[in-house]
C-alpha positions in Angstrom: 51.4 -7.5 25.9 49.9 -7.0 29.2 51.7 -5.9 31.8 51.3 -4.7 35.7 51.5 -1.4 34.7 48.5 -1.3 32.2 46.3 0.1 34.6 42.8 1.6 34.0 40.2 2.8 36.4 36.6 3.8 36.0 37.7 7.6 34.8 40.2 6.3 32.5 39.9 7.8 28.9 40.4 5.1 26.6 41.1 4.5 23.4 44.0 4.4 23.0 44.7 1.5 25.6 47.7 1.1 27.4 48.1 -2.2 26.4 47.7 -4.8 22.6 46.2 -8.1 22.1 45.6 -10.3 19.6 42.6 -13.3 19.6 43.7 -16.8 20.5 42.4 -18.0 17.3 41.8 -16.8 13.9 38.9 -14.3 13.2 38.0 -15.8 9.3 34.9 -17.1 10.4 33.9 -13.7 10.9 34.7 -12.7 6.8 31.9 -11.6 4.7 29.4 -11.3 7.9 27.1 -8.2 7.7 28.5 -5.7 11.2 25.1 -4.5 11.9 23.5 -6.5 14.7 24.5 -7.6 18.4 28.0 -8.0 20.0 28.8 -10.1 23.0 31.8 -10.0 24.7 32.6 -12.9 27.2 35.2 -12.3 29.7 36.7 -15.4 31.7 38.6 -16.1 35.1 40.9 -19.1 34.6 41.9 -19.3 38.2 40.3 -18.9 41.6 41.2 -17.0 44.6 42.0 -13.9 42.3 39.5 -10.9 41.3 38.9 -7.7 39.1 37.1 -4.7 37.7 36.2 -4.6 34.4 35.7 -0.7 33.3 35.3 -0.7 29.6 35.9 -2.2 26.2 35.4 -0.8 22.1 34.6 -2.4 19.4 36.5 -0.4 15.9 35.8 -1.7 12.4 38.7 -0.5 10.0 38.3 -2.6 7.3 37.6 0.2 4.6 35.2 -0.6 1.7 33.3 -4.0 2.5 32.8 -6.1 -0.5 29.4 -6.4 -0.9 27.1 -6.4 -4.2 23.4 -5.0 -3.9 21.1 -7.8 -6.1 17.7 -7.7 -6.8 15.2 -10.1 -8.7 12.1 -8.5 -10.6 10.3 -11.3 -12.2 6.9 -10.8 -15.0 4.6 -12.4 -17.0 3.4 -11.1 -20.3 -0.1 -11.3 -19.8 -2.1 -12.3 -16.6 -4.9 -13.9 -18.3 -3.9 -15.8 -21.3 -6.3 -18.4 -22.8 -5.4 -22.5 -22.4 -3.3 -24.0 -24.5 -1.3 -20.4 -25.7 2.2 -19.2 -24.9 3.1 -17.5 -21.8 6.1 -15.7 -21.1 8.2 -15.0 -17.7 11.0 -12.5 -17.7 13.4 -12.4 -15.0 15.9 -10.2 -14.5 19.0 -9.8 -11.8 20.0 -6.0 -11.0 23.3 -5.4 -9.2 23.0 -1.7 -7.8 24.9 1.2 -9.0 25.9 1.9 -5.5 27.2 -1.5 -4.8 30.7 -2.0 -4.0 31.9 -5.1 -5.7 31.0 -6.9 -9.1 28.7 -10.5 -8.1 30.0 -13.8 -10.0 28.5 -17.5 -10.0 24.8 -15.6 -9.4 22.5 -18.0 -9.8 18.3 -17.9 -9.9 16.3 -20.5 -8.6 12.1 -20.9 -9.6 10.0 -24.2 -10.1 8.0 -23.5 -13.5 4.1 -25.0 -12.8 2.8 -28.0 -13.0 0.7 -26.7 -15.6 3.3 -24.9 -18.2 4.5 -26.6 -20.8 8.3 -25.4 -21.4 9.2 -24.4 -25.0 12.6 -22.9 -24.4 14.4 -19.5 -23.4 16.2 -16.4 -24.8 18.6 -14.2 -22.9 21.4 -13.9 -20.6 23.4 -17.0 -19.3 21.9 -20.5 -19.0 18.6 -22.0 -18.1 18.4 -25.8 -17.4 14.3 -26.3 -17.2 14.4 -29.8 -15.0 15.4 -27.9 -11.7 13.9 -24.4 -12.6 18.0 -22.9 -12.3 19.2 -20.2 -13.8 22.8 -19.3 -14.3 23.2 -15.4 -14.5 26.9 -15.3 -14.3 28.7 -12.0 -13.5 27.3 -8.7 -12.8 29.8 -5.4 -12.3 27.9 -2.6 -10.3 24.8 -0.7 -12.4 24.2 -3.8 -14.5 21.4 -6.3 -15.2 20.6 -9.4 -16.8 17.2 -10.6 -18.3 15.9 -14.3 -19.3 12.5 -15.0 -20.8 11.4 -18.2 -20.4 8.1 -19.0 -22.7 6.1 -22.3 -22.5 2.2 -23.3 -23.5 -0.2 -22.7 -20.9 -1.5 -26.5 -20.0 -3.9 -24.9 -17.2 -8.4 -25.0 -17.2 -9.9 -21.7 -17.5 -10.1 -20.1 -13.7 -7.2 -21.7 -12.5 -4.4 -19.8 -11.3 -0.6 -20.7 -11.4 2.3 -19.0 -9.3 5.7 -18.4 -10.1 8.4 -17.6 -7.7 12.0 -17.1 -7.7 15.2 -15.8 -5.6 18.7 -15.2 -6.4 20.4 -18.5 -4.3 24.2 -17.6 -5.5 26.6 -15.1 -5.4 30.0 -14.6 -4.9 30.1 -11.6 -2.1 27.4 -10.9 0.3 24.7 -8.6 0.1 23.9 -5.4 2.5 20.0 -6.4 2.3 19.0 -9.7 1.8 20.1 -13.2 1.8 20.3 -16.0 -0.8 18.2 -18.7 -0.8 16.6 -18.3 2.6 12.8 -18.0 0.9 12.5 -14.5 2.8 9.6 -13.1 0.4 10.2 -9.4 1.9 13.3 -9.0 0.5 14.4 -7.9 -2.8 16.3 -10.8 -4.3 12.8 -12.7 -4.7 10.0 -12.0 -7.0 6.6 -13.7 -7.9 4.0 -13.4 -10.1 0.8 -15.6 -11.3 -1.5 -15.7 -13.8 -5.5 -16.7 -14.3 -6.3 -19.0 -17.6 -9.6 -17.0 -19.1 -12.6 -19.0 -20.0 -13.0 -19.8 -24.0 -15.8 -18.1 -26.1 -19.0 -19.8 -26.3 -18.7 -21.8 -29.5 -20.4 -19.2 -32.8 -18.4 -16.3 -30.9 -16.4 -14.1 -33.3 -12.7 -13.7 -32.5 -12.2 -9.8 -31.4 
């Protein structure tokens, strides 16, 4: 839509431009990318012998509400110091913010159980599948939560330590704060937590 009479100079007050345009090519790749961050506009001469100014140009999102969901990932153990060879417990559990603006499906939770912990089985929301450490969360509208325990024997030698971590690695809209699956430990859709096996009681000890 340009034409010879769409002029501007340096003290022209702009928008609105005198002129419309449109990109060459579709701006899809662009969906569900977070606007905060840097710009760059590239501006190209196809022919020589010809020149220009260039004064100005403005950037307007006008989307409305973006479609993003708010997760976080709090994960526990029910004791940090439990003796060898007796249950432990992790609890996970996937929050998607009241202030978020669109419900999350296909979330998905990702943590390798240690070498050392025997799994027993699970009780909660969604599905667990113990061989790759996934868990399947499913959908969560804005203000709700989902929990899993996850309880297995504690194979460990007293003083050793195991870790547990985890991070949400699906869902079905962006979110404002974090990434999935990019093992970023600073951000709230991963948790950890470990525990210390305690040393038996000396053999004639009485049981407290």
């Amino acid at each position: 839509g340009y034409t010879a009479a769409a002029t501007a100079t340096a003290s022209t007050a702009v928008p609105p431009y005198a002129a419309s345009f449109q990109p060459a090519t579709s701006l899809s790749a662009f969906d569900g990318k977070n606007s905060a961050g840097t710009w760059t506009l590239e501006i190209c001469d196809q022919f020589s012998g010809d020149s220009g100014t260039f004064f100005q140009a403005d950037l307007y999102l006008t989307s409305g509400v973006v479609s993003q969901a708010d997760l976080s990932l709090a994960v526990g153990v029910n004791t940090a110091a439990p003796l060898p060879g007796t249950q432990v417990t992790y609890t996970m559990t996937v929050t998607n913010a009241g202030s978020s603006a669109a419900t999350a499906s296909g979330i998905t939770v990702q943590g390798a159980l240690p070498a050392a912990f025997i799994y027993r089985g699970f009780s909660g929301t969604g599905s667990y599948d113990s061989a790759t450490g996934v868990w399947s969360v499913g959908t969560l509208a804005p203000g709700a939560s989902a929990t899993i325990q996850v309880t297995g024997a504690n194979n460990s030698t007293s003083g050793s330590t195991q870790a547990f971590a985890a991070q949400i690695t699906n869902s079905s809209v962006s979110d404002p704060d974090s990434v999935v699956g990019n093992g970023v430990t600073t951000e709230d859709d991963y948790g950890s937590v470990s525990f210390t096996t305690a040393a038996l009681p000396a053999a004639g000890t009485a049981p407290a």
